[in-house]
C-alpha positions in Angstrom: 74.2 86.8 96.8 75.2 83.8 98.7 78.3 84.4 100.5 80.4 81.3 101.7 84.2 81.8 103.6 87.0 80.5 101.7 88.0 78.7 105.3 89.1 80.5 108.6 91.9 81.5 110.6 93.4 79.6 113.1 96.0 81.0 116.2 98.2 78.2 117.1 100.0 78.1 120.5 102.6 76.5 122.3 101.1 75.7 126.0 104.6 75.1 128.0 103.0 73.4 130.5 101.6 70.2 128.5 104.0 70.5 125.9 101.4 70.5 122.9 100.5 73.2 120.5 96.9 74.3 121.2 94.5 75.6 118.2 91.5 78.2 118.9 89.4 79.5 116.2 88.8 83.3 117.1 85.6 83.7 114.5 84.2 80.2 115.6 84.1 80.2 119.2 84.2 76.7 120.6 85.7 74.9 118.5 89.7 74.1 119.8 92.1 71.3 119.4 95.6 70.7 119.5 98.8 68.6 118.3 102.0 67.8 120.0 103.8 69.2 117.5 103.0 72.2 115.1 102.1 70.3 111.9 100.2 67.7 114.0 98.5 70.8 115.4 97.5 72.3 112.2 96.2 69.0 111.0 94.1 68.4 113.8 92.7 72.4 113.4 91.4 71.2 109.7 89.7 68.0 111.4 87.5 70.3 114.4 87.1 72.9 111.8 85.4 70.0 109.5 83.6 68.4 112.4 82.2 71.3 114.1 81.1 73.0 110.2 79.2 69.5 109.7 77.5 69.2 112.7 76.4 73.4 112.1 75.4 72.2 109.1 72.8 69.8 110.1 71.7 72.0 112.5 71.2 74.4 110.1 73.2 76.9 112.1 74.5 80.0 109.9 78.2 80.5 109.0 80.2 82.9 111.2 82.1 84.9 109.5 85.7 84.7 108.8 88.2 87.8 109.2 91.9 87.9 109.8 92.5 87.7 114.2 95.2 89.8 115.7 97.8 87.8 117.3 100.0 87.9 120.9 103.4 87.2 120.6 104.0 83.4 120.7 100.8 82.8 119.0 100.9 81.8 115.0 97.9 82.5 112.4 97.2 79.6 109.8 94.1 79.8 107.4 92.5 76.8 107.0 90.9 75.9 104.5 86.8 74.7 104.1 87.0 71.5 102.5 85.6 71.8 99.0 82.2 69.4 99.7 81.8 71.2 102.8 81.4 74.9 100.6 79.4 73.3 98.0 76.9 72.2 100.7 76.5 75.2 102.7 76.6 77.3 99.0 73.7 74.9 97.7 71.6 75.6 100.7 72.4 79.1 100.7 71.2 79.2 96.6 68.1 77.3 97.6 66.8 79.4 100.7 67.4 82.4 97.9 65.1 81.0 95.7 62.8 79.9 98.1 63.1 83.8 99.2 62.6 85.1 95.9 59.9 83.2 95.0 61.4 80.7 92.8 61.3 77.2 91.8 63.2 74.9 93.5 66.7 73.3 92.3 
Protein backbone atom coordinates (compact mmCIF):
# COMPACT_ATOMS: atom_id res chain seq x y z
CA UNK A 1 0.00 0.00 0.00
CA UNK A 2 1.28 3.31 -1.00
CA UNK A 3 0.82 5.76 1.77
CA UNK A 4 0.84 9.55 0.97
CA UNK A 5 0.09 12.48 3.91
CA UNK A 6 -2.91 14.43 3.27
CA UNK A 7 -0.47 17.61 4.06
CA UNK A 8 1.31 18.57 7.45
CA UNK A 9 1.08 20.63 10.39
CA UNK A 10 2.37 23.73 10.72
CA UNK A 11 3.21 25.87 14.40
CA UNK A 12 2.88 29.45 13.72
CA UNK A 13 4.46 32.05 16.02
CA UNK A 14 4.57 35.52 16.77
CA UNK A 15 8.55 36.51 17.14
CA UNK A 16 8.11 39.99 19.17
CA UNK A 17 11.24 40.97 18.33
CA UNK A 18 10.84 41.31 14.38
CA UNK A 19 7.29 41.71 14.48
CA UNK A 20 6.51 38.77 11.98
CA UNK A 21 4.86 35.52 12.47
CA UNK A 22 7.37 32.74 12.02
CA UNK A 23 6.28 29.06 10.54
CA UNK A 24 8.29 25.74 11.41
CA UNK A 25 7.25 22.45 10.24
CA UNK A 26 7.86 19.99 13.35
CA UNK A 27 7.67 16.60 11.01
CA UNK A 28 9.75 18.34 8.15
CA UNK A 29 12.72 19.68 9.71
CA UNK A 30 14.22 22.54 7.76
CA UNK A 31 11.86 23.79 6.14
CA UNK A 32 10.55 27.45 7.91
CA UNK A 33 9.15 30.70 6.67
CA UNK A 34 7.23 33.46 7.95
CA UNK A 35 4.61 36.40 7.18
CA UNK A 36 4.14 39.73 8.85
CA UNK A 37 0.92 39.01 9.57
CA UNK A 38 -0.86 35.63 10.37
CA UNK A 39 -2.60 34.96 7.03
CA UNK A 40 0.49 36.17 5.15
CA UNK A 41 2.29 33.62 7.42
CA UNK A 42 0.09 30.81 6.61
CA UNK A 43 0.30 31.55 2.95
CA UNK A 44 3.88 31.66 2.88
CA UNK A 45 3.91 27.99 5.09
CA UNK A 46 1.86 26.45 1.86
CA UNK A 47 4.60 28.04 -0.59
CA UNK A 48 8.05 26.31 1.53
CA UNK A 49 5.90 23.39 2.18
CA UNK A 50 5.43 23.14 -1.94
CA UNK A 51 9.03 24.15 -2.61
CA UNK A 52 10.88 22.04 -0.25
CA UNK A 53 8.19 18.67 -1.18
CA UNK A 54 9.34 19.46 -5.00
CA UNK A 55 12.77 19.75 -4.65
CA UNK A 56 12.43 16.05 -2.19
CA UNK A 57 10.82 14.93 -4.97
CA UNK A 58 13.47 15.12 -7.49
CA UNK A 59 15.74 13.98 -5.27
CA UNK A 60 13.87 11.20 -4.73
CA UNK A 61 13.97 11.70 -0.98
CA UNK A 62 11.02 9.74 0.94
CA UNK A 63 8.07 11.56 2.62
CA UNK A 64 8.38 12.22 6.39
CA UNK A 65 5.65 11.54 8.03
CA UNK A 66 2.95 13.75 9.21
CA UNK A 67 1.39 13.54 12.84
CA UNK A 68 -0.30 16.24 14.87
CA UNK A 69 2.84 18.42 17.02
CA UNK A 70 2.19 19.53 20.55
CA UNK A 71 2.15 23.15 20.88
CA UNK A 72 3.67 25.99 23.63
CA UNK A 73 1.50 28.60 24.53
CA UNK A 74 1.67 31.45 21.91
CA UNK A 75 2.29 28.98 19.21
CA UNK A 76 -0.84 28.12 16.73
CA UNK A 77 -1.17 24.63 14.75
CA UNK A 78 -2.47 25.05 10.99
CA UNK A 79 -2.56 21.85 8.66
CA UNK A 80 -1.58 22.51 5.38
CA UNK A 81 -2.48 21.06 2.85
CA UNK A 82 -0.25 18.96 -0.05
CA UNK A 83 -1.29 20.49 -3.22
CA UNK A 84 -3.22 17.93 -5.23
CA UNK A 85 -0.40 17.53 -8.25
CA UNK A 86 2.10 17.37 -5.66
CA UNK A 87 0.21 13.83 -4.01
CA UNK A 88 -0.56 12.52 -7.33
CA UNK A 89 3.29 12.63 -8.11
CA UNK A 90 4.70 11.22 -5.08
CA UNK A 91 1.44 8.49 -5.15
CA UNK A 92 2.43 7.58 -8.90
CA UNK A 93 5.97 6.93 -7.92
CA UNK A 94 5.09 5.19 -4.86
CA UNK A 95 2.51 2.72 -7.21
CA UNK A 96 5.45 2.31 -9.64
CA UNK A 97 8.33 1.36 -7.18
CA UNK A 98 5.41 -1.28 -5.88
CA UNK A 99 5.23 -2.76 -9.08
CA UNK A 100 8.67 -2.65 -9.88
CA UNK A 101 8.83 -4.52 -6.22
CA UNK A 102 6.37 -6.95 -7.01
CA UNK A 103 7.47 -7.87 -10.07
CA UNK A 104 5.13 -6.17 -12.32
CA UNK A 105 4.85 -4.40 -15.44
CA UNK A 106 5.36 -1.02 -15.55
CA UNK A 107 2.52 1.79 -15.70
Amino acid sequence: MVRVPEGYYAVIFFEKKSRTYGVKFPNYPGVTTYGRTFDKAVEMAEEALSVALESDFDRKYPLPESHKPRVKRGERIVFISLKAEIRMAYLLRGWRELRRFRGLHRL
